[in-house]
C-alpha positions in Angstrom: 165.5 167.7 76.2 168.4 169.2 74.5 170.4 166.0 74.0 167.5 164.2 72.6 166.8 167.0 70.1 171.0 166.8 69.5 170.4 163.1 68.6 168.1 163.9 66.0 169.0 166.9 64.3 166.8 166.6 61.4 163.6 166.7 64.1 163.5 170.0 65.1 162.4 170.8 61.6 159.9 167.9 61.3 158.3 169.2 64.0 158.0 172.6 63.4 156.3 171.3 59.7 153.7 168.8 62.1 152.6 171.8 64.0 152.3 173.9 61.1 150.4 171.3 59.4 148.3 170.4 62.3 147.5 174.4 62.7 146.5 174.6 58.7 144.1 171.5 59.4 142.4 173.1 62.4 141.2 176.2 60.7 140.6 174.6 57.0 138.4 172.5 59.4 137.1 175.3 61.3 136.1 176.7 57.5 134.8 174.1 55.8 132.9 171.6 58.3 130.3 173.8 59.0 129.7 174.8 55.4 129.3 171.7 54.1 127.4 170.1 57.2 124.8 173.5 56.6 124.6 172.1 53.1 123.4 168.9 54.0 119.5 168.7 53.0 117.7 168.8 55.6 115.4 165.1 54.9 119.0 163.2 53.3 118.6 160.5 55.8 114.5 160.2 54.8 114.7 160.4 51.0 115.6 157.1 49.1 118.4 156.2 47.2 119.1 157.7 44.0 119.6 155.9 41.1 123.0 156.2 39.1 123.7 157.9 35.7 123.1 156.5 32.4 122.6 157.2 29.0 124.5 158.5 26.4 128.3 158.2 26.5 129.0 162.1 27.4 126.7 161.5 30.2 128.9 158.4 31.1 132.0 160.3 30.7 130.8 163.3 33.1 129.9 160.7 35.8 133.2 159.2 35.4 134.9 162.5 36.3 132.8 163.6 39.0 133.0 160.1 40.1 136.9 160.4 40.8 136.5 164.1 41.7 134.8 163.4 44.8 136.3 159.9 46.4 139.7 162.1 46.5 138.2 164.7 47.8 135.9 162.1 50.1 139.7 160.5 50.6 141.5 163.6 51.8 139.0 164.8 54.2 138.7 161.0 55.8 142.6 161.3 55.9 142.3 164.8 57.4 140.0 163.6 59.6 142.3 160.6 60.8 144.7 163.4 61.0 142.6 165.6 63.2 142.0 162.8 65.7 145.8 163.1 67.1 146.2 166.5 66.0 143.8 169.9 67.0 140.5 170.1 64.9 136.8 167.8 64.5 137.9 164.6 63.4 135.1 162.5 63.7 132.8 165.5 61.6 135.6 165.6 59.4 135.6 161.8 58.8 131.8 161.8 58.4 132.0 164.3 55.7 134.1 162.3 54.3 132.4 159.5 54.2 128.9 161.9 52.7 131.1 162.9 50.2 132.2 159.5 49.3 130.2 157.4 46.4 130.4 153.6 46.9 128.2 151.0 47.6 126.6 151.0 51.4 127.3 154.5 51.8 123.8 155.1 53.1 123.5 152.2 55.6 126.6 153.6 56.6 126.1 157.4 57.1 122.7 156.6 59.0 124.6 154.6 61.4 127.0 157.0 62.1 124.6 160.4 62.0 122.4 158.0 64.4 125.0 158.3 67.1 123.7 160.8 69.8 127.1 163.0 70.0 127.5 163.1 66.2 123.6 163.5 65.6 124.2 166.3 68.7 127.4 168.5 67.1 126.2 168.7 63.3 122.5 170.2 64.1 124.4 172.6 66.7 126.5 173.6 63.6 123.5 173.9 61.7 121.8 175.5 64.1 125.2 178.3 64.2 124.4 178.8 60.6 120.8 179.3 60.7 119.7 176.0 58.7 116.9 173.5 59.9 118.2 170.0 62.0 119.2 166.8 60.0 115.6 164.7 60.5 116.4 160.8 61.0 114.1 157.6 59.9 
């Protein structure tokens, strides 16, 4: 193992970044995936589609930001969650969050298809269920 490590000597270091990046995803995942799957409401996959923002040009403006706001943040956490597939933490609930977080067209259809998926329906209501919050209902 030595005279691999000796033909690389840049790697050690690499590696020691990986596992300290792959231990800071596994407990920001521990943290936030349950916290943001508790805040989930509890008929999301019953209730309609709601209709995006108009009106007057501030209103425009603030959907604008919030718009770009959340598909990085929807970005990072499906990246994370890529991440988190090869490395310790809960990709897939990671990616789904993601994915809720995310605003683009077919999100809905897409989130019901995923959430309808026995082992991912299964783990988020036993999170919510940890934190004391009702089970996701399906159509």
């Amino acid at each position: 193992m030595s005279e691999f490590l000796q033909q690389f000597p840049g790697l050690p270091a690499y590696l020691v970044w990986i596992g300290w990046l792959s231990a800071g995803l596994f407990l920001l995942s521990l943290a936030l995936v349950p916290v943001l799957l508790a805040r989930i409401p509890v008929d999301y996959f019953i209730q309609p589609e709601r209709p995006r923002a108009s009106g007057t040009k501030i209103a425009r403006i603030h959907y604008s930001l919030t718009w770009g706001l959340r598909n990085t943040l929807a970005l990072l956490l499906v990246l994370a969650g890529l991440l988190m597939l090869v490395l310790p933490g809960q990709g897939l609930l990671t990616i789904f969050l993601g994915l809720f977080t995310a605003d683009f067209p077919g999100k809905k259809k897409l989130e019901k298809k995923l959430v309808s998926i026995p082992s991912i329906h299964t783990s988020i209501n036993w999170i919510r269920q940890k934190k004391g919050v009702q089970p996701l209902l399906l159509p």
